[in-house]
Each structure stands twice: as structure tokens, then as C-alpha cells.
C-alpha positions as CSV (number, residue, x, y, z in Angstrom):
1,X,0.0,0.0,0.0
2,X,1.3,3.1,-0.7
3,X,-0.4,6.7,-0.6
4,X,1.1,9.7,-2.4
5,X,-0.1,13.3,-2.0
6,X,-0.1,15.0,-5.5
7,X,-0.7,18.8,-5.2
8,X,-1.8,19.2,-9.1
9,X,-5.1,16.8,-8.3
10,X,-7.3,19.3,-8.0
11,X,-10.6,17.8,-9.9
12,X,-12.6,14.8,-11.3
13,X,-10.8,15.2,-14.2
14,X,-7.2,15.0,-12.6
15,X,-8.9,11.8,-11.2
16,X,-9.4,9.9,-14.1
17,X,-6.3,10.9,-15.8
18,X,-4.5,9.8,-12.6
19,X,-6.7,6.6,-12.4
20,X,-6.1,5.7,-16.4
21,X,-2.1,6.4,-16.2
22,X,-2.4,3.5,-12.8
23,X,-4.6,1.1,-14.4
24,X,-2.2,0.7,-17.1
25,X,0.6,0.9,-15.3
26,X,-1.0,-2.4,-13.1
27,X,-4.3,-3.3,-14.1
28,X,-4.5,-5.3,-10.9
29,X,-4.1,-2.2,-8.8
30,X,-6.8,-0.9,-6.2
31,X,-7.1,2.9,-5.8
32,X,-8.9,5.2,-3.2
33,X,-8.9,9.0,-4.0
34,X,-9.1,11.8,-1.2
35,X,-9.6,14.9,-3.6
36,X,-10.4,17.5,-0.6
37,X,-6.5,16.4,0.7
38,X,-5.4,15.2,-2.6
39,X,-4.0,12.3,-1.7
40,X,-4.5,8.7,-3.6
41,X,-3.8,5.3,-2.0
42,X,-2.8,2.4,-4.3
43,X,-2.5,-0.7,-3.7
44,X,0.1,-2.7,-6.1
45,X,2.9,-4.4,-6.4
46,X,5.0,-1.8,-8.2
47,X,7.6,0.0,-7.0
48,X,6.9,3.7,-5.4
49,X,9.9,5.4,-8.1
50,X,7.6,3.8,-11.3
51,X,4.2,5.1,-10.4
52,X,5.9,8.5,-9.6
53,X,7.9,8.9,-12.7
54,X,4.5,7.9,-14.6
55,X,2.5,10.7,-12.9
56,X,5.4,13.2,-13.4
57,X,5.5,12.6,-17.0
58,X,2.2,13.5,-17.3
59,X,2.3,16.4,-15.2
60,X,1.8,15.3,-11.5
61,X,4.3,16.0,-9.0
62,X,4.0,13.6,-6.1
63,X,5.3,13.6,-2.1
């Protein structure tokens, strides 16, 4: 499990772009989104450094 805060989430639509760029990174994986803090939790199996450098190459720093 592992839960990222990414500042740029700030809509549904930052949502689903982060949710489509996850799925296909590990169709498997389970997310929970927490717009109002703008955090998402994933569950997976990949590492932390490969979900990261996905969402910053499509524009979404992470902490």
C-alpha cells in the first residue's frame, strides 16, 4: 500500500487521468482518491519510483 499526496489533483478530471495512467501501469491495482487532501492510495505491487515517474511525466508531482 502506498499513498502519495499529489498537489496538481485538484478535480474529477485530474482523477481519471491519474486513475487511467495507474490502471495501465498495473491493471490489478486498487485505488482510493481523497480529492479534498489530494492524496490517492494504491494498492500494487509496483515499486513507489515507477508510479511516480508515470504521474510526473504527465504532469503530476508527487510527495
Amino acid at each position: 500500500m502506498l499513498t502519495l499526496t499529489v498537489p496538481e489533483m485538484t478535480c474529477g478530471h485530474c482523477v481519471g487521468v491519474i486513475s487511467g495512467i495507474l490502471t495501465e501501469l498495473d491493471p490489478d491495482c486498487e485505488l482510493n482518491f481523497e480529492l479534498a487532501t489530494r492524496k490517492v492510495t494504491i494498492s500494487t505491487s509496483l515499486p513507489r519510483e515507477q508510479i511516480v515517474e508515470a504521474l510526473s511525466d504527465a504532469g503530476y508531482d508527487c510527495e
